[in-house]
MARLUM-666909 format. One line per 2 residues: number of its first residue (from 1); their letters; for each residue x, y, z of N, C-alpha, C, O, CB. Coordinates in Angstrom, 2 decimals, decimal comma. Glycine has a CB too. Example, Ala and Ser with C-alpha at 12.3 -4.5 7.8 and 13.67 -1.06 7.14 Angstrom:
REM residues 2
1	as	13,19/-5,69/7,80/12,30/-4,50/7,80/13,20/-3,30/7,80/14,24/-3,32/8,46/11,31/-4,47/9,05; 12,85/-2,25/7,08/13,67/-1,06/7,14/12,90/0,03/7,87/13,41/1,14/8,04/14,08/-0,60/5,72
//
This chain:
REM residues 178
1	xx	116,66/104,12/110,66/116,42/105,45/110,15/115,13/106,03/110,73/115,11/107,13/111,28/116,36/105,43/108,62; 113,97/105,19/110,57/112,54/105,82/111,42/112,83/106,18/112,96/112,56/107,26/113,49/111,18/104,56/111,47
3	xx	113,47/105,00/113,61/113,86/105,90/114,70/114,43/107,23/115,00/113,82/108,16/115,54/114,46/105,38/115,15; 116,09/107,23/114,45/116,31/108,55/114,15/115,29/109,61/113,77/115,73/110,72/114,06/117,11/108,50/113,27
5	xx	114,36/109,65/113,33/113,43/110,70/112,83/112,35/110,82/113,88/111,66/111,80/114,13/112,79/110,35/111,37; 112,35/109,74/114,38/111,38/109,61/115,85/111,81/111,05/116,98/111,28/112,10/117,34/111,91/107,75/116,85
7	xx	112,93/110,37/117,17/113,93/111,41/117,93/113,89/112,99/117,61/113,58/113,88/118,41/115,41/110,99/117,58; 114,27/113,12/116,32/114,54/114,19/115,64/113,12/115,09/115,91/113,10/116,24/116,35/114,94/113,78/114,08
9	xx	112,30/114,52/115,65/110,92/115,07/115,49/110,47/116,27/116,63/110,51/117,47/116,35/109,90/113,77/115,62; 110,21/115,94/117,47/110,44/116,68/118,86/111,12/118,03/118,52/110,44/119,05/118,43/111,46/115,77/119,95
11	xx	112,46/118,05/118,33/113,39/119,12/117,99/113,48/119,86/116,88/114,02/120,96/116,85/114,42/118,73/118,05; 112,76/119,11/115,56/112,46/120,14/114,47/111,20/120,59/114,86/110,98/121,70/114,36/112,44/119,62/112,97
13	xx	110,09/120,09/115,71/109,12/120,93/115,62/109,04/122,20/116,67/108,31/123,19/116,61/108,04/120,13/115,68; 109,99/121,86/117,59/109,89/123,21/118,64/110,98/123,97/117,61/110,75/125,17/117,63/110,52/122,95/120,70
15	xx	112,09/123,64/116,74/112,74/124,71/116,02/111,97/125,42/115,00/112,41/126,48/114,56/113,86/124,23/115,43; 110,96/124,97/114,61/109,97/125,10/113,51/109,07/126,29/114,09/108,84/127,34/113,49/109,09/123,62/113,19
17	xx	108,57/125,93/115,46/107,64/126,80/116,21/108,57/128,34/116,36/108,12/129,46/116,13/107,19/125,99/117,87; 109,82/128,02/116,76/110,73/129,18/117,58/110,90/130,16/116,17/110,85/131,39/116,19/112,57/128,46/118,40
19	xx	111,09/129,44/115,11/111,29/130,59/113,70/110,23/130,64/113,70/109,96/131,58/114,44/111,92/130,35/112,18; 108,91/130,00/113,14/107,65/130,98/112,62/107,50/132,03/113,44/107,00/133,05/112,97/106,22/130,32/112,57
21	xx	108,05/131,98/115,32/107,38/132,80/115,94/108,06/134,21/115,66/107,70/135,38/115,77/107,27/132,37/117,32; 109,24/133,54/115,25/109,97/135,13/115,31/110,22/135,71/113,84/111,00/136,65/113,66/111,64/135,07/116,12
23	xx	109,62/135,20/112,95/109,48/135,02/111,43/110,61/134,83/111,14/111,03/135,85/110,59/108,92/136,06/110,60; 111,66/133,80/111,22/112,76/133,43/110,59/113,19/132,31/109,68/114,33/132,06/109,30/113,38/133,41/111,34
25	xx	111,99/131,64/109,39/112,09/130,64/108,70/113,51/130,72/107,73/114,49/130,00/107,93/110,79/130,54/108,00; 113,42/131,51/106,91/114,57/131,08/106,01/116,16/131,07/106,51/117,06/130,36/106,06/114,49/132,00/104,85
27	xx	116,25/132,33/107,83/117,39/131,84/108,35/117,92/130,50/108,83/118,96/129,94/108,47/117,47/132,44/109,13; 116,70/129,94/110,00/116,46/128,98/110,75/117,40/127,66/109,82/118,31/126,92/110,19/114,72/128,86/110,97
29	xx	116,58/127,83/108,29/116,47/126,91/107,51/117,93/126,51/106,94/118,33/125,41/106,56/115,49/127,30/106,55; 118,67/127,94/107,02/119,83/128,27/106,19/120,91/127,46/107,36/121,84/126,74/106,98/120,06/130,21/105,85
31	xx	120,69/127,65/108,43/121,90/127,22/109,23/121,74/125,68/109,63/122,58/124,81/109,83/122,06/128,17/110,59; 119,75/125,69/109,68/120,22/123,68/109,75/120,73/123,08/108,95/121,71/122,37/109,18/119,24/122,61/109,79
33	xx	120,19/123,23/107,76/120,84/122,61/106,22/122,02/122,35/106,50/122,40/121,18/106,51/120,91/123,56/104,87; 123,18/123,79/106,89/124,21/123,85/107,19/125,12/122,75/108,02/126,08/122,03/107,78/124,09/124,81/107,61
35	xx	124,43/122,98/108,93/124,44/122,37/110,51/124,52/120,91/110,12/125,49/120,23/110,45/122,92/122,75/111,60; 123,35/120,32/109,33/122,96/118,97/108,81/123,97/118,31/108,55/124,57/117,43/109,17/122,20/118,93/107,71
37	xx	124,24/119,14/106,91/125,20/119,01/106,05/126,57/118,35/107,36/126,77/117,18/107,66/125,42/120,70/105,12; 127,20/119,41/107,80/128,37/119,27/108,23/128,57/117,84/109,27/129,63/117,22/109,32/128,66/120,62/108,88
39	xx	127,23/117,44/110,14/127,30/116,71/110,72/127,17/115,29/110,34/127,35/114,27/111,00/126,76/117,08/111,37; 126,71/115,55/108,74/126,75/113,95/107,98/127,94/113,83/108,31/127,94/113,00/109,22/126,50/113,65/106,26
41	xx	129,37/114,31/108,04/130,35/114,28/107,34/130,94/113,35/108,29/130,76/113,42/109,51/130,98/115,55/106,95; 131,68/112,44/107,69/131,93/111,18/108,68/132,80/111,66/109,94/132,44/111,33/111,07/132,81/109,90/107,87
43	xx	133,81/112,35/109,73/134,86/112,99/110,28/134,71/113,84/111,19/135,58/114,13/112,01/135,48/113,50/109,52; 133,27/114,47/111,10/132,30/115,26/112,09/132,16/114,53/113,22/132,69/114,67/114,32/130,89/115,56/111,56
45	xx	130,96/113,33/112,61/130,30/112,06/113,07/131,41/111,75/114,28/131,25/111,69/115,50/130,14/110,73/111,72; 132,55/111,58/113,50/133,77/110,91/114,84/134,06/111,94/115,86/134,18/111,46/116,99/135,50/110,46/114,22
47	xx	134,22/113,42/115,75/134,20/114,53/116,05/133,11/114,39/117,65/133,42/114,25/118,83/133,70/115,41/114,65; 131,96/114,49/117,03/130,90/114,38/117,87/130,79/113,25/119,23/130,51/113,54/120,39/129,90/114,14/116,92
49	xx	131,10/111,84/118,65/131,16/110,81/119,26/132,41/110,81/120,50/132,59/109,93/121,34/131,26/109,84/118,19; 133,05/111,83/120,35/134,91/112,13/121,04/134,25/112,30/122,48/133,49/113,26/122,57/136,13/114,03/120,35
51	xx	134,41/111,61/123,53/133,83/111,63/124,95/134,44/112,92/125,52/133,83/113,58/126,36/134,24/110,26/125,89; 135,89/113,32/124,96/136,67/114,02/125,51/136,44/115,40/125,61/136,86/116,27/126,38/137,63/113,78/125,04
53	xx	135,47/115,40/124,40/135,34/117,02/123,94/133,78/117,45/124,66/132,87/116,62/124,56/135,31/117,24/121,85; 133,53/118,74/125,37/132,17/118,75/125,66/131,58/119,28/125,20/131,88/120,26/124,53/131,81/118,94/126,49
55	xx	130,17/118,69/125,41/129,15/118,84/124,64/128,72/120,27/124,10/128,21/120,28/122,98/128,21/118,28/125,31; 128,82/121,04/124,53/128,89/122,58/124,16/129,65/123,16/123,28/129,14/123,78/122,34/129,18/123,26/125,07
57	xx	131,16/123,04/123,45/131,55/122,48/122,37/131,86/122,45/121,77/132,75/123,16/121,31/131,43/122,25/121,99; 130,94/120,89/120,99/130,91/120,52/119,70/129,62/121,29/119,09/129,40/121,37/117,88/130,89/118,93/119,60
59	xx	128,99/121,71/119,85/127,61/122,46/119,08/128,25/124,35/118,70/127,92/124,98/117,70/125,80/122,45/120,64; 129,14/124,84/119,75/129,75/125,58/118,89/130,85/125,54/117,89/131,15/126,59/117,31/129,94/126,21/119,43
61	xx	131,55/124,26/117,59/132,01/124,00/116,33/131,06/124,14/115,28/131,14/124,82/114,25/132,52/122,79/116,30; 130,02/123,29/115,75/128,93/123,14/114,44/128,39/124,54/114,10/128,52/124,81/112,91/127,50/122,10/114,82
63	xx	127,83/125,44/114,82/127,82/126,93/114,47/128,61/127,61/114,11/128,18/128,70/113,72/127,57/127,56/115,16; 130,07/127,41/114,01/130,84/128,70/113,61/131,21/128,18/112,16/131,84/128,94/111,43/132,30/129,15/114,67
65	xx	130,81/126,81/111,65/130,14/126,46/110,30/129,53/127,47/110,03/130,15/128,31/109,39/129,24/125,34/110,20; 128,28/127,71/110,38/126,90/128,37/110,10/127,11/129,46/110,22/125,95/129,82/110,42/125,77/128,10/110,84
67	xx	127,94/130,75/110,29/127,53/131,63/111,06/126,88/132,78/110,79/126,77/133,76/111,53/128,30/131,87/111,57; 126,36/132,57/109,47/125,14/133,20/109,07/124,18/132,91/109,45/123,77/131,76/109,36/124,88/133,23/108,07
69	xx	123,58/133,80/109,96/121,72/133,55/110,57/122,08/132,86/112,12/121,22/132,23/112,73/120,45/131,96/109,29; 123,39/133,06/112,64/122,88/132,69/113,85/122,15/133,29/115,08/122,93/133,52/116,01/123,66/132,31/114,20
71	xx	121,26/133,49/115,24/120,92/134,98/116,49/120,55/133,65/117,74/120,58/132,43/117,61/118,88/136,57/115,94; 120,25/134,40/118,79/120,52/133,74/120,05/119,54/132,68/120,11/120,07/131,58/120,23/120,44/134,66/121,27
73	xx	117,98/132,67/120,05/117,50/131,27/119,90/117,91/130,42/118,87/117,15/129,49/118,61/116,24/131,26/119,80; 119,11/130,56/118,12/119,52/129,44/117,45/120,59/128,68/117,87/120,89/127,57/117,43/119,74/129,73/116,33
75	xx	121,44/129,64/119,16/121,97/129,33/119,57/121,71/128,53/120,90/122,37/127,62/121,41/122,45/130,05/119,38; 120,55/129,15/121,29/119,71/128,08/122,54/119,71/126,85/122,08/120,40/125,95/122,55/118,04/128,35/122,90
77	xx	118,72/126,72/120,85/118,63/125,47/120,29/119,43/124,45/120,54/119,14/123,41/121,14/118,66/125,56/119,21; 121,06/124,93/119,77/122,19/123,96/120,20/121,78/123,79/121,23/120,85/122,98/121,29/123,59/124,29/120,24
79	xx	122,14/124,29/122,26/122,58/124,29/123,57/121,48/123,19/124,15/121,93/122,04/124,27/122,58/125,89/124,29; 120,86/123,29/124,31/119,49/121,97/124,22/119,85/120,49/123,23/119,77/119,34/123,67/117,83/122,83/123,25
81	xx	120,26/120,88/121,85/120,73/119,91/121,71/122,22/119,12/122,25/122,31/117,90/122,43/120,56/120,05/120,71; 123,20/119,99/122,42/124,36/119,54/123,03/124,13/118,87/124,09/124,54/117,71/124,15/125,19/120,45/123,31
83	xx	123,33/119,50/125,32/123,20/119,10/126,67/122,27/117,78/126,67/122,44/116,90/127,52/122,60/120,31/127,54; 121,46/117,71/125,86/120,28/116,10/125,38/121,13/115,17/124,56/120,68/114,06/124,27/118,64/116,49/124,11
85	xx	122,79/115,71/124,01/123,39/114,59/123,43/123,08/114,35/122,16/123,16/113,17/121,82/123,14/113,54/124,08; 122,67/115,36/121,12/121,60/115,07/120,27/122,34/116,04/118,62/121,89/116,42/117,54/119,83/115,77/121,16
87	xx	123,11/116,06/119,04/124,07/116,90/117,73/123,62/116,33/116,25/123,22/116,87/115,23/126,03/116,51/117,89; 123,90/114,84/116,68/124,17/113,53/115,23/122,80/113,82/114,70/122,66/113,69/113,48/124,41/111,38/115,70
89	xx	121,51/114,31/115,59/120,35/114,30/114,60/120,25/115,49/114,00/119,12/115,81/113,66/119,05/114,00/115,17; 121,26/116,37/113,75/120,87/117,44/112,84/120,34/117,29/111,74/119,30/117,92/111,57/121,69/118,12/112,55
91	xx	120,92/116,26/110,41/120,21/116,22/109,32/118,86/115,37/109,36/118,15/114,95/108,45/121,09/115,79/108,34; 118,80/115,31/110,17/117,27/114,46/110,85/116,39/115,63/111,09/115,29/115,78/110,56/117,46/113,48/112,58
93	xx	116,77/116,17/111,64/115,92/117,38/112,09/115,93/118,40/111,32/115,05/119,22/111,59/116,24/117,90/113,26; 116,96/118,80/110,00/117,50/119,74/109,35/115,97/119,44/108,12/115,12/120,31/107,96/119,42/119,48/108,91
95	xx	115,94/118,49/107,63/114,91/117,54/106,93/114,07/117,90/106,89/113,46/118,55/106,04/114,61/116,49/107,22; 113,69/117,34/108,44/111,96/117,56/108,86/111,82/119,13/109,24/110,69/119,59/109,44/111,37/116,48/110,46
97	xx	112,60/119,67/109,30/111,92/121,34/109,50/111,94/121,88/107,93/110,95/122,53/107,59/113,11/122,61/110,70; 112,94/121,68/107,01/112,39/121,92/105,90/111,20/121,38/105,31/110,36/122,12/104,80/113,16/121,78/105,25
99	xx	111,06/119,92/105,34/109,68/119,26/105,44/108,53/120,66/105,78/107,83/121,30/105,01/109,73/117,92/106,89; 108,73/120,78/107,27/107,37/121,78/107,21/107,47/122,85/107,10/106,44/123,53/107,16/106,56/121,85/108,14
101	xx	108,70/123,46/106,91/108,39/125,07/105,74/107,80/124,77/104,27/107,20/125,63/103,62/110,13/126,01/105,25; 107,95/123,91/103,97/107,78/123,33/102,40/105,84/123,06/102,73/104,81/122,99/102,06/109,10/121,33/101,98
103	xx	106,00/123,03/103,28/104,05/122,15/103,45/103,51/123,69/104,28/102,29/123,82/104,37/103,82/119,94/105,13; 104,11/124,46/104,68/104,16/125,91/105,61/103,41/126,71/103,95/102,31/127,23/103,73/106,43/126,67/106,38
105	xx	104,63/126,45/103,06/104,88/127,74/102,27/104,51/126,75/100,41/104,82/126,86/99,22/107,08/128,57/102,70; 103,68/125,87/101,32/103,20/125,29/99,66/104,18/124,69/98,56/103,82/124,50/97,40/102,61/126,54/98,82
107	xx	105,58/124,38/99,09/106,03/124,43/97,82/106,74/122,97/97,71/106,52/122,33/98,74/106,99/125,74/97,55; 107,35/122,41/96,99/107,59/120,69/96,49/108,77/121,26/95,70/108,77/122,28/95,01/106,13/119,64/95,38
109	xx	110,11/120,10/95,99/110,91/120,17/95,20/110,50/118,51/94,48/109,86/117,54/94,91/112,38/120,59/95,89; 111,18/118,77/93,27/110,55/117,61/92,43/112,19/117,59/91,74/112,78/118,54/91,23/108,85/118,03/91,21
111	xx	112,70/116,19/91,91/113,29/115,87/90,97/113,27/114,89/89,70/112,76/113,79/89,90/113,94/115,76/91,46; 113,80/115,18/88,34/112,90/114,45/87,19/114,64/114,18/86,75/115,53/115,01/86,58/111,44/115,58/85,89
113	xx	114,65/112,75/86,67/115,30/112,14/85,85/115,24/111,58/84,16/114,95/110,39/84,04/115,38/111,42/86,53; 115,44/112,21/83,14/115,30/111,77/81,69/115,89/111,11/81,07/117,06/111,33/81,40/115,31/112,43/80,99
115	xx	115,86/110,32/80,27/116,64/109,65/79,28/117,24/110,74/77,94/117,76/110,26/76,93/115,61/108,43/78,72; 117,05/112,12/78,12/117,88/112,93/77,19/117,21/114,50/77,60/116,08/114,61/78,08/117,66/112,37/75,36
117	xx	118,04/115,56/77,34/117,97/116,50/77,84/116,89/117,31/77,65/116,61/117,91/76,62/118,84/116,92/77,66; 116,16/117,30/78,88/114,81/118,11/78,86/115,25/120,06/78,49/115,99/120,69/79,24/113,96/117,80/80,79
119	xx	114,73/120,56/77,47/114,92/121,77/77,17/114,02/122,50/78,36/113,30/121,88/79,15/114,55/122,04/75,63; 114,20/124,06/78,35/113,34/124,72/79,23/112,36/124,49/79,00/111,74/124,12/80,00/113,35/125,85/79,37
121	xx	111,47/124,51/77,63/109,82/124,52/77,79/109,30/123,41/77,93/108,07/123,33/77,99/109,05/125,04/76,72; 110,01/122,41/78,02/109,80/120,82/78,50/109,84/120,86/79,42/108,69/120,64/79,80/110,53/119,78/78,24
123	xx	110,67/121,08/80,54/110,68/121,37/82,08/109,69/122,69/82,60/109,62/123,07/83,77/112,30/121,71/82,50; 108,99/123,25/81,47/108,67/124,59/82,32/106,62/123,68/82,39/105,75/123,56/83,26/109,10/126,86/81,00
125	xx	106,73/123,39/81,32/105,58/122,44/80,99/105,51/121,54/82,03/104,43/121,46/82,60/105,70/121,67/79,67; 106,51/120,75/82,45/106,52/119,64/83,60/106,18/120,31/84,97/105,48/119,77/85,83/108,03/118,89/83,72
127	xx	106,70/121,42/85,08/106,32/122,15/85,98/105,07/122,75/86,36/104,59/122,73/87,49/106,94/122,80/85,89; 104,60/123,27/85,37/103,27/123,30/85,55/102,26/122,79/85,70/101,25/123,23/86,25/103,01/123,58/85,15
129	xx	102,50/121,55/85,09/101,70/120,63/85,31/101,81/119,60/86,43/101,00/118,71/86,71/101,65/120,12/84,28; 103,01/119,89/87,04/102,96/118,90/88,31/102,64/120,27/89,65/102,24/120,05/90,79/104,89/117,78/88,53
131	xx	102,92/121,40/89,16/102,46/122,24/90,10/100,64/122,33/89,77/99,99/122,51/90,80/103,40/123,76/89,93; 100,23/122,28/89,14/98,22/121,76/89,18/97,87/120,54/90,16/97,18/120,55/91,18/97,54/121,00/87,36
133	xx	98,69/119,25/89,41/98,43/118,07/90,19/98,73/118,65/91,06/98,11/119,71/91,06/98,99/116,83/90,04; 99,77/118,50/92,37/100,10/118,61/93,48/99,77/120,07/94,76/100,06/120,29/95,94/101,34/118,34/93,12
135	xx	99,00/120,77/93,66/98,29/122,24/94,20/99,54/122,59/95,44/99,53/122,51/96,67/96,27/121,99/95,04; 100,63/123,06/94,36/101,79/123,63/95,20/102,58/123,99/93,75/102,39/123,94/92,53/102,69/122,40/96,49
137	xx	103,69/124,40/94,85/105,11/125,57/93,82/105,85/124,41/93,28/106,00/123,52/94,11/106,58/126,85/94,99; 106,25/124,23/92,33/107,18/123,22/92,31/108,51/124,16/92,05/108,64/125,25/91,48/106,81/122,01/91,13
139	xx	109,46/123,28/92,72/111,06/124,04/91,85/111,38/122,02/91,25/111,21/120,92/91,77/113,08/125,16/93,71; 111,86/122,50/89,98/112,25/121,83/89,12/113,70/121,35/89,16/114,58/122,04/88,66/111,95/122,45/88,15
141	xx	113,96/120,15/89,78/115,38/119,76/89,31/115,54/118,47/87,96/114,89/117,42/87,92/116,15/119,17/90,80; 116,64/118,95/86,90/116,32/117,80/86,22/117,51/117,36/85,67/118,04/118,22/84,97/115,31/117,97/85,26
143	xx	118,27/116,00/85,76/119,39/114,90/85,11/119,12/114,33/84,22/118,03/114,26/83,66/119,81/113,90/85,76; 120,39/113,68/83,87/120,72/112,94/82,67/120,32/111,94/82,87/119,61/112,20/83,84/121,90/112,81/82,25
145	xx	120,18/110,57/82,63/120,35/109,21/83,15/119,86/108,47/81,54/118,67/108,46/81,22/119,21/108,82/84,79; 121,27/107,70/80,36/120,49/107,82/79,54/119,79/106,02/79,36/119,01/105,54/78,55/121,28/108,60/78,31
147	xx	120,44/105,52/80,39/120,06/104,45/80,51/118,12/103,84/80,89/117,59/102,78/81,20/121,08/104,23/81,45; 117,72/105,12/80,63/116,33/105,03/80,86/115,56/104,60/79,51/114,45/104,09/79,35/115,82/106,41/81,42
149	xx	116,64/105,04/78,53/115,98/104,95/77,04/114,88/105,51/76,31/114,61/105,63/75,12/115,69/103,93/76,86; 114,20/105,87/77,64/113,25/106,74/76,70/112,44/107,35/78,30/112,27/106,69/79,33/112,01/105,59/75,21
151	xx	112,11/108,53/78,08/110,48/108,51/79,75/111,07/109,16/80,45/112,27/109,33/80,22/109,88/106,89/80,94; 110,57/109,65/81,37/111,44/109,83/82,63/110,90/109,45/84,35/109,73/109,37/84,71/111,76/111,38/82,55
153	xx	111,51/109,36/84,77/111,47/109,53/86,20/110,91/110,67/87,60/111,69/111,40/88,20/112,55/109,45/86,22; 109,89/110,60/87,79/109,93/111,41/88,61/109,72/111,55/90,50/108,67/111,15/91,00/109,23/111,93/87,95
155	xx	110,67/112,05/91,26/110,50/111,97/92,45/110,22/113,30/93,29/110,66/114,42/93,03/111,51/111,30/92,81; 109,43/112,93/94,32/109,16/114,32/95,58/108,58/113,46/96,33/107,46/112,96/96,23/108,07/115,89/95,29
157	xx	110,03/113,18/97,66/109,28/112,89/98,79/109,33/111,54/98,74/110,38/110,94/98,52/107,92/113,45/98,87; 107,68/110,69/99,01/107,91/109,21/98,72/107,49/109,38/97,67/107,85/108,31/97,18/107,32/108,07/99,46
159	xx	106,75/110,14/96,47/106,15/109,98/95,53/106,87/109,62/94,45/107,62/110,57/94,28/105,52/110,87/95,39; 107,07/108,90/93,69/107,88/108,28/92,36/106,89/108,45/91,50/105,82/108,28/92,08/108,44/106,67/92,34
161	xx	106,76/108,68/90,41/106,92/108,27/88,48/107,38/107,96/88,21/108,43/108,59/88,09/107,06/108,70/87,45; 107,36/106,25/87,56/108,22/105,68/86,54/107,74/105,97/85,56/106,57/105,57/85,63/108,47/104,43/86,51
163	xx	107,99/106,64/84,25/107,03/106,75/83,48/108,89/106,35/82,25/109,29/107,36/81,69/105,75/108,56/83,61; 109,46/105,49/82,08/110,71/105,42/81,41/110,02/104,19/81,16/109,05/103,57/81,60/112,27/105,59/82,09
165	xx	111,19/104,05/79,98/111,14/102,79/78,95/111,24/101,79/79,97/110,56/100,88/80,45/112,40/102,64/77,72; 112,46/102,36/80,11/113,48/100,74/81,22/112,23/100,40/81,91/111,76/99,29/81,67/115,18/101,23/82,86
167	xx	111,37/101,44/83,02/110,35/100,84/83,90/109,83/100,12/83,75/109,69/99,13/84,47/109,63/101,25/84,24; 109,17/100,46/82,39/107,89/99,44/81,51/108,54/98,65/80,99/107,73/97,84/80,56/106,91/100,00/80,31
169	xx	109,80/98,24/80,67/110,13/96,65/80,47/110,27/96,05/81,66/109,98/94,86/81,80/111,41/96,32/79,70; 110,78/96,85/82,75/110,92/95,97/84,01/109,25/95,48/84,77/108,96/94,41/85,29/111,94/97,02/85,21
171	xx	108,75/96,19/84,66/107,25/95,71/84,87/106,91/94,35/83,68/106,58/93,18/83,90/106,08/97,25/84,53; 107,04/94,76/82,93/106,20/93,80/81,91/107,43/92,06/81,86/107,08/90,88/81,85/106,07/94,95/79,81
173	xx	108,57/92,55/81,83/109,30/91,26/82,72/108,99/90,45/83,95/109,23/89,24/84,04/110,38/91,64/83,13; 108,47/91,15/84,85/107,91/90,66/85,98/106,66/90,15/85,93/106,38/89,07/86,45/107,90/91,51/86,84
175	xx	105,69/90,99/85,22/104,69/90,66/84,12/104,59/88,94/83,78/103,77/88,09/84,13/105,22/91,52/82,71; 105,78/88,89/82,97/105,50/87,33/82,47/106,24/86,51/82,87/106,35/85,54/82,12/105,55/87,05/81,15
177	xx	107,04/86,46/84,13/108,13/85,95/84,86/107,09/85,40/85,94/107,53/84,57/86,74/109,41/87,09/85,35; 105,64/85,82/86,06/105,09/85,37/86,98/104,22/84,53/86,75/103,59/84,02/87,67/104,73/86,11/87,58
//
């Protein structure tokens, strides 16, 4: 996987450069996602890998997915990626360019897992307060999971909170298991 992102890197940051320059970030953003998305899809994946089909293409298959927000340097883009062989790293690259609109435009998605249903002013509270800590926007996503028993969970990025029951027994098991 680090490799893949090795690769990728290169290509989200000149796609990264080509929207700020032309202020398109959110298009840019709208069609990799897209783009990403479609190329997980296993059936794509085999699609892509087809020796038979050329490389051009398959990168305009993958755009007429998208075909919102496509204007012509997005279509270069492909075309750079088709001809470098490099389709499969879209959600690699789809990632890391949201990565740096997100660090661009200050903002953190945070997802919070609970052991029972966080109401709005519980989540609006969580929000605020992880938007202080983290001196950024947060958008708030939040699940069920009731097997936590009590606490919740929180993730953005590599950052975790265990702050759940289950955690603190699983710590304190390990705790005296040692």
């Amino acid at each position: 996987m680090a490799e893949l992102r090795t690769l990728a890197r290169p290509y989200a940051k000149a796609a990264f450069s080509a929207a700020q320059e032309h202020e398109q970030l959110a298009e840019w953003s709208q069609v990799l996602t897209v783009a990403g998305q479609v190329t997980a899809n296993k059936d794509i994946r085999q699609l892509l890998a087809n020796p038979g089909l050329e490389e051009q293409k398959k990168a305009e298959l993958i755009l007429e997915v998208a075909e919102d927000g496509v204007t012509d340097q997005v279509r270069n883009f492909f075309a750079v990626l088709a001809e470098n062989r490099r389709l499969t790293l879209l959600p690699e690259i789809a990632a890391l360019f949201n990565t740096y609109r997100a660090d661009l435009e200050r903002t953190v998605d945070i997802e919070v897992t609970a052991a029972f249903e966080l109401t709005d002013e519980q989540q609006q509270k969580l929000a605020q307060a992880l938007s202080k800590k983290l001196e950024r926007q947060v958008s708030l996503a939040a699940s069920l999971d009731k097997s936590l028993i009590g606490g919740v969970i929180i993730r953005t990025g590599d950052m975790v909170i265990d702050a759940s029951v289950r955690g603190k027994l699983t710590k304190l098991a390990d705790a005296l298991g040692s």
